[in-house]
C-alpha positions in Angstrom: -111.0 -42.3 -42.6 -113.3 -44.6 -45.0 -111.6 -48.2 -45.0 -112.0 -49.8 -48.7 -111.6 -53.8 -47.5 -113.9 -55.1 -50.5 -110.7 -56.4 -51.9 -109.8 -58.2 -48.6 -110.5 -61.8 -48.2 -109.8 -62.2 -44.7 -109.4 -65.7 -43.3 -108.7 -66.7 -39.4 -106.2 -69.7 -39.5 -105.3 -71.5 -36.5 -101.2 -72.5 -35.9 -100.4 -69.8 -38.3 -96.5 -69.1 -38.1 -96.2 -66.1 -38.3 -99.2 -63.1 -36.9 -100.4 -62.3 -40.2 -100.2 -62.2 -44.1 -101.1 -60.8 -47.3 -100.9 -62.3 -51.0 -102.4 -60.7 -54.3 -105.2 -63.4 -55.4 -107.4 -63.5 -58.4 -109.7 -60.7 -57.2 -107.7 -58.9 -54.8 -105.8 -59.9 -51.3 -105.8 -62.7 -49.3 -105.1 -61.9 -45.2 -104.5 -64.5 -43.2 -104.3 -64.0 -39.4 -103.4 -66.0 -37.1 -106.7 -67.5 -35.3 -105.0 -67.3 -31.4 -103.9 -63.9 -31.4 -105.9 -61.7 -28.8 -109.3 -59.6 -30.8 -106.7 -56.5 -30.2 -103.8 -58.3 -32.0 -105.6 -59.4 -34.9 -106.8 -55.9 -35.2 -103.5 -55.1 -35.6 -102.6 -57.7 -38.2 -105.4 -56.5 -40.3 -103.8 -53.3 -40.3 -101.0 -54.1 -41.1 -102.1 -56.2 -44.3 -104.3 -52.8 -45.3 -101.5 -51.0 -45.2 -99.0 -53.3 -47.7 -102.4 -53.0 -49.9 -102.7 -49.3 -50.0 -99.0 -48.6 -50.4 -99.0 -50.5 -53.6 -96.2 -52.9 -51.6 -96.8 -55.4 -54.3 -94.8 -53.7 -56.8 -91.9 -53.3 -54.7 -89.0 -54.6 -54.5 -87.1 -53.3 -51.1 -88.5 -55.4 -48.5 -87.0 -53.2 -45.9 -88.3 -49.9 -46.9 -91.8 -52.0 -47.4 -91.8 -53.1 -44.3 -90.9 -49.9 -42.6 -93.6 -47.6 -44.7 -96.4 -50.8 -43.4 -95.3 -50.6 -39.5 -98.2 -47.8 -38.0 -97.8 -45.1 -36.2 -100.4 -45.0 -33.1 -103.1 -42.5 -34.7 -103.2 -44.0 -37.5 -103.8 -47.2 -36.2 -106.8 -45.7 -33.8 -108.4 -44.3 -36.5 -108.4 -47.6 -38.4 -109.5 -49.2 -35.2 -112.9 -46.6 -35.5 -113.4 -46.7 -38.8 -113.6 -50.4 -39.1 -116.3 -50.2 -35.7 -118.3 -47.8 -37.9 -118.3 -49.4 -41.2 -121.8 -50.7 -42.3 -120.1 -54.4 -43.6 -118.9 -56.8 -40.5 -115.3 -57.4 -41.5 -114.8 -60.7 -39.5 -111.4 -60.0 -37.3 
């Protein structure tokens, strides 16, 4: 799996109400996750946020079935998890 997360601007916010979230910005995504969730957790959330970007969520308008497509399924997420250890750019997380 080659992760494309150039277009991720990834910030860590503390007190964040919900885990994690994604809006379309001026060159790409903005992620926020939520600074006191667990290194695993936040993992996770980053996944989560890569996956409403590669499904095109944006341009959806059930938030049901978008929801449902962006909710992983265990290998997936493991091979996210590897792919992000191996990429040659620290993603911070």
């Amino acid at each position: 799996m080659k992760l494309d997360l150039d277009d991720l601007y990834i910030r860590i916010i503390p007190n964040l109400k919900v885990n994690e979230m994604i809006a379309p910005c001026e060159n790409g995504y903005s992620v926020y996750i939520k600074e006191e969730l667990p290194e695993e957790k936040k993992i996770e959330a980053l996944y989560h946020a890569y996956m409403h970007k590669i499904s095109n969520d944006f341009e959806k308008c059930d938030i049901q079935d978008i929801e449902s497509n962006a909710h992983y399924k265990l290998e997936s997420l493991t091979e996210f998890r590897k792919a992000l250890l191996e990429t040659r750019e620290p993603y911070e997380c």
